[in-house]
C-alpha positions in Angstrom: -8.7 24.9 -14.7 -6.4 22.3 -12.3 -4.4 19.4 -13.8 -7.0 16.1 -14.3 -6.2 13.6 -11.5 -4.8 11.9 -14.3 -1.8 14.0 -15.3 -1.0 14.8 -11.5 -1.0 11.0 -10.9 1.4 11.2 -14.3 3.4 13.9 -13.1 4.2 12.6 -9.5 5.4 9.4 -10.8 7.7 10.8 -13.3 9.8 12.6 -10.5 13.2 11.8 -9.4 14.2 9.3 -6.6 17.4 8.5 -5.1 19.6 6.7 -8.0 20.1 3.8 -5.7 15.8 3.3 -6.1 16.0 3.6 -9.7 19.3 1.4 -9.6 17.4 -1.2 -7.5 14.4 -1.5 -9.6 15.7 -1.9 -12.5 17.8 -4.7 -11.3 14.0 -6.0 -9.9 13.0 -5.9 -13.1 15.6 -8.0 -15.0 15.3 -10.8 -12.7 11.5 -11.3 -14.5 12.5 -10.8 -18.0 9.7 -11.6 -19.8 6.9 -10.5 -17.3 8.1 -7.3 -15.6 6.1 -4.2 -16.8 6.4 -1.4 -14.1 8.5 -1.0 -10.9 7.0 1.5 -8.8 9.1 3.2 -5.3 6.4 4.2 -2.1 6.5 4.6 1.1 8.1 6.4 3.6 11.6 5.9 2.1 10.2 8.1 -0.4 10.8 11.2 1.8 14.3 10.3 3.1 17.6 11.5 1.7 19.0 8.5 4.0 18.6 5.1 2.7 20.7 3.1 4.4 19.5 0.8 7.3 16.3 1.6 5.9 13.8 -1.3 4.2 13.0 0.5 0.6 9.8 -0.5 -0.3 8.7 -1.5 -4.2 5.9 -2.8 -6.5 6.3 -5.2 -9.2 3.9 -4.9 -12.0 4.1 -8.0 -14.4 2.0 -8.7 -17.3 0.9 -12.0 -15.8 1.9 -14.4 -13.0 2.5 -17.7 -15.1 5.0 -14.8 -17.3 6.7 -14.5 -14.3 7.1 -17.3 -12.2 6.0 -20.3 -14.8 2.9 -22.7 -13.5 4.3 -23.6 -10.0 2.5 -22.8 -6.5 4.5 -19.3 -6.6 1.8 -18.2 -9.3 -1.0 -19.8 -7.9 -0.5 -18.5 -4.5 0.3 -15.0 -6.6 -2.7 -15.3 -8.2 -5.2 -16.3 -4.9 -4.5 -14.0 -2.1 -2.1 -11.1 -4.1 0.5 -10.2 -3.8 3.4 -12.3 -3.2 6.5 -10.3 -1.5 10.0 -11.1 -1.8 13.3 -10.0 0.2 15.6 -8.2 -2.3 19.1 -6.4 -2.1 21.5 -4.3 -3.7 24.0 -1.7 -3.3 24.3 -2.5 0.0 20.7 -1.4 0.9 17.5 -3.2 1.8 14.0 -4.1 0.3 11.0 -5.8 -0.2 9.0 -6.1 -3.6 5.4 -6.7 -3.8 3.9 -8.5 -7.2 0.8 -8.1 -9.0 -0.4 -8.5 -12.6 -1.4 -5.7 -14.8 -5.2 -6.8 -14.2 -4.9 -7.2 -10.1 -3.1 -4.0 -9.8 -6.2 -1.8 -11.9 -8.8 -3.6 -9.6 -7.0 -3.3 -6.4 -6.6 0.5 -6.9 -10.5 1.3 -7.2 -12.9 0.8 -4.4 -14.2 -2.6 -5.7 -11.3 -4.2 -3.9 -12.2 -6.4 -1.4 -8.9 -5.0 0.6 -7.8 -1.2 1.4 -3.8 -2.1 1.2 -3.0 -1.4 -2.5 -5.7 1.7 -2.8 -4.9 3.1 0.5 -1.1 3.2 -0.4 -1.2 4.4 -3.8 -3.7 7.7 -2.9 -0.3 8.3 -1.5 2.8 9.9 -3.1 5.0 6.9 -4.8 7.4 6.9 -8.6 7.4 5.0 -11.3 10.9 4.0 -12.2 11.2 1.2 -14.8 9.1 0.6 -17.2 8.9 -1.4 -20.1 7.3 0.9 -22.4 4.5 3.3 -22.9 1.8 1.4 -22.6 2.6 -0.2 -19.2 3.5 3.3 -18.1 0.1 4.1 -18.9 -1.8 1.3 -17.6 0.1 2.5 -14.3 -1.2 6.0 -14.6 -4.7 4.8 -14.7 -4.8 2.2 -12.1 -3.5 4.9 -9.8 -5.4 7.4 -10.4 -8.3 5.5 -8.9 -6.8 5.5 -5.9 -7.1 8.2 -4.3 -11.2 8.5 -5.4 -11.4 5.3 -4.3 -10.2 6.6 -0.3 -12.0 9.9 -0.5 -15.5 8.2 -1.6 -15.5 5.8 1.0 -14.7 8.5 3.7 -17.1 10.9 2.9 -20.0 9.3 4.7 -18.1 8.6 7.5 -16.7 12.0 7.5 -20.4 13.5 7.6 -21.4 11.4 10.6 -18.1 12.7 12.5 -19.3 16.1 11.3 -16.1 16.8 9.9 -15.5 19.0 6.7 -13.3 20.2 4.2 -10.7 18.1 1.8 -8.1 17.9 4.7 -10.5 16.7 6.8 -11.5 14.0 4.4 -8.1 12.6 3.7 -7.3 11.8 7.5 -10.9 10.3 8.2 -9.8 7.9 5.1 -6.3 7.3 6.0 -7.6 6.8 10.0 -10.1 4.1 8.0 -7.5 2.3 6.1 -5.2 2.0 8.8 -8.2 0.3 10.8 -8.6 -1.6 8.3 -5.3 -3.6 8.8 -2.9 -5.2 11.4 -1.1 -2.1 11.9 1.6 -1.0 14.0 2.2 2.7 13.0 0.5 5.0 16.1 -3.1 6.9 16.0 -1.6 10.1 14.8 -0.2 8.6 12.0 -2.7 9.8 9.1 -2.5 13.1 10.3 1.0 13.2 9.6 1.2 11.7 6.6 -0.8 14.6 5.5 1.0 16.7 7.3 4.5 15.9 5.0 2.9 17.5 1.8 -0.7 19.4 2.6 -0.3 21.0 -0.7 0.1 17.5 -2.3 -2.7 16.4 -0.8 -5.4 19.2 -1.5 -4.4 19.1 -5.5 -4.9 15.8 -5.6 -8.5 15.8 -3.9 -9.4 19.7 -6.3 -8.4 17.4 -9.3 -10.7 14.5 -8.5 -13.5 16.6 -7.7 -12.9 18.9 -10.9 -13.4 15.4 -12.5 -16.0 14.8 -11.5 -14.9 11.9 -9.1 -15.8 12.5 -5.7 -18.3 15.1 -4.6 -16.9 16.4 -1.3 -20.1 18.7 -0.4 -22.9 16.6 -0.7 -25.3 15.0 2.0 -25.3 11.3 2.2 -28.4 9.9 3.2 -29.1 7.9 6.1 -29.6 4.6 4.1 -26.0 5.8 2.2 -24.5 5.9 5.4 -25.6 2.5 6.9 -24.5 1.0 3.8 -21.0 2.2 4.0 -20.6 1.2 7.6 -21.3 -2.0 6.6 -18.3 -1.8 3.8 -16.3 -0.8 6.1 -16.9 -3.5 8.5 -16.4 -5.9 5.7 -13.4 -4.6 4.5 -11.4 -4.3 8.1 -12.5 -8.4 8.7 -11.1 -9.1 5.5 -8.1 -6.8 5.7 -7.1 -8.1 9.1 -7.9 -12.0 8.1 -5.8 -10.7 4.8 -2.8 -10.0 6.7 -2.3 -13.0 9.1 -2.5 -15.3 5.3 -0.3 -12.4 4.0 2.3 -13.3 6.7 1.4 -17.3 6.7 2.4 -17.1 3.0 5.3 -14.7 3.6 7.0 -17.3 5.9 8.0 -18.9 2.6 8.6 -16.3 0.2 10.2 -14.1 2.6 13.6 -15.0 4.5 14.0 -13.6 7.7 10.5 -12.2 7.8 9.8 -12.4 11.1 13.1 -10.2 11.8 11.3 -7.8 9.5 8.0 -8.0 11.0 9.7 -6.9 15.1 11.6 -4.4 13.4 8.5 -2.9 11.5 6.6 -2.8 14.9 9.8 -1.6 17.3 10.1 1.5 14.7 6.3 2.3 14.4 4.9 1.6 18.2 7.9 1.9 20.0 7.9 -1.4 21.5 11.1 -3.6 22.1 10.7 -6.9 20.6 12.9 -9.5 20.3 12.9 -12.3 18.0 14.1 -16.0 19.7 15.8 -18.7 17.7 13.2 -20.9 17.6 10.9 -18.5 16.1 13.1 -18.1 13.1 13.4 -21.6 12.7 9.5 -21.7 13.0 8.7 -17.9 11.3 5.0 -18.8 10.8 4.4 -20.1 14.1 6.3 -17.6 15.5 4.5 -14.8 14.4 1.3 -16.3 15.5 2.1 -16.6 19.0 3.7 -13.1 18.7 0.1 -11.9 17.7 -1.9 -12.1 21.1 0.7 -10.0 23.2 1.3 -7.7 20.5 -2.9 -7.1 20.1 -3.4 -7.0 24.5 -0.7 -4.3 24.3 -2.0 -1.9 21.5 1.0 -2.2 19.6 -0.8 -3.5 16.4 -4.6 -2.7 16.2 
């Protein structure tokens, strides 16, 4: 019998990353002393042996957002439309962290989350390196692992209608979702290749959740199943896409320089050529909001 979804999730996250990660969120961690409970490395960076010039992407887990920030509008704001995301650097390389409790991190992980971004990231590969001790090592393991369930159930009607089959199959129709169901500016081959950079990865992961029982990849949604998850799905890309303009209304003053980060996200992903003026640095939130339209007409972010 396969590894539980469970101990692959455990296993994944236990492999090495580049020192410099490790080094990096560690030093993330000390800076909330009495909060910080995981640091976890994803994204692309992940399969780079090349860091610099690169934007290293991290979660903060902390056990609670007053722990971490005290009672100001940093927790609040935390706490309201999660998760907060900070510039950080070290070593001479670049990063962003994104923070959530313990609790928001579970719930944002299964498909009772009223977003896709922390579920549809996580069904991907990422490592776990700080923590503060077993337990929030475990609590990490099990939020996870509902991750990748939570993608693959909500794909399998969709995946029926489009008559598509097999586990492959049903990781790019739920990728394809999840990036619809955000202001993205990564191209319409993307989930395909995401897939593509570890198949084998990809089809354990899937065998383990259906050896536990967790998604049942053969079976026949009903019509009434189906219309029901359309309408989820048309929920969750209104809210994703609202989500992300307050994400980036709330960034404007946790993030320095965000709106640098934002062009240079959307030059590298849809190969467009924008440049940032002065005054849209002195005004980032405005900025970005006028930046919005021509970026949408053009197809660059969807």
């Amino acid at each position: 019998m396969s590894a539980s979804l469970s101990a692959l999730v455990a296993r994944e996250l236990a492999q090495a990353a580049d020192g410099r990660a490790a080094e990096m969120a560690a030093v993330i961690a000390a800076q909330y002393p009495s909060a910080a409970r995981a640091v976890l490395f994803y994204g692309s960076c992940l399969r780079q042996s090349q860091l610099d010039g690169l934007m290293l992407d991290f979660y903060l887990i902390v056990s609670d957002y007053e722990a971490a920030y005290g009672k100001g509008w940093l927790a609040r704001a935390n706490r309201a439309v999660p998760p907060n995301v900070f510039p950080f650097g070290h070593d001479g390389l670049a990063a962003k962290y994104a923070v959530l409790s313990e609790a928001d991190f579970y719930r944002l992980c299964g498909p009772e989350a009223d977003t896709v971004s922390v579920w549809a990231r996580f069904a991907q590969p990422a490592r776990l390196l700080w923590a503060a001790d077993g337990d929030a090592r475990k609590h990490v393991v099990a939020a996870i692992a509902r991750a990748t369930p939570a993608l693959l159930q909500l794909a399998g009607p969709v995946a029926q209608e489009q008559g598509r089959t097999g586990l492959e199959a049903l990781w790019e129709t739920g990728f394809a979702l999840t990036y619809s169901a955000e202001l993205r500016a990564e191209r319409s081959e993307r989930p395909a290749s995401v897939i593509a950079s570890d198949p084998e990865r990809y089809k354990l992961f899937a065998m383990a959740a259906v050896e536990d029982g967790l998604i049942a990849p053969g079976r026949r949604y009903s019509a009434v199943e189906i219309a029901a998850n359309a309408r989820r799905w048309t929920q969750l890309r209104r809210r994703g896409k609202l989500m992300t303009l307050v994400r980036l209304a709330k960034a404007s003053y946790t993030f320095a320089g965000g709106i640098d980060y934002l062009a240079w996200k959307i030059n590298r992903h849809a190969g467009t050529a924008i440049e940032i003026k002065p005054w849209q640095r002195r005004w980032p939130l405005l900025g970005a909001v006028t930046l919005l339209p021509r970026l949408l007409k053009s197809g660059a972010v969807r």
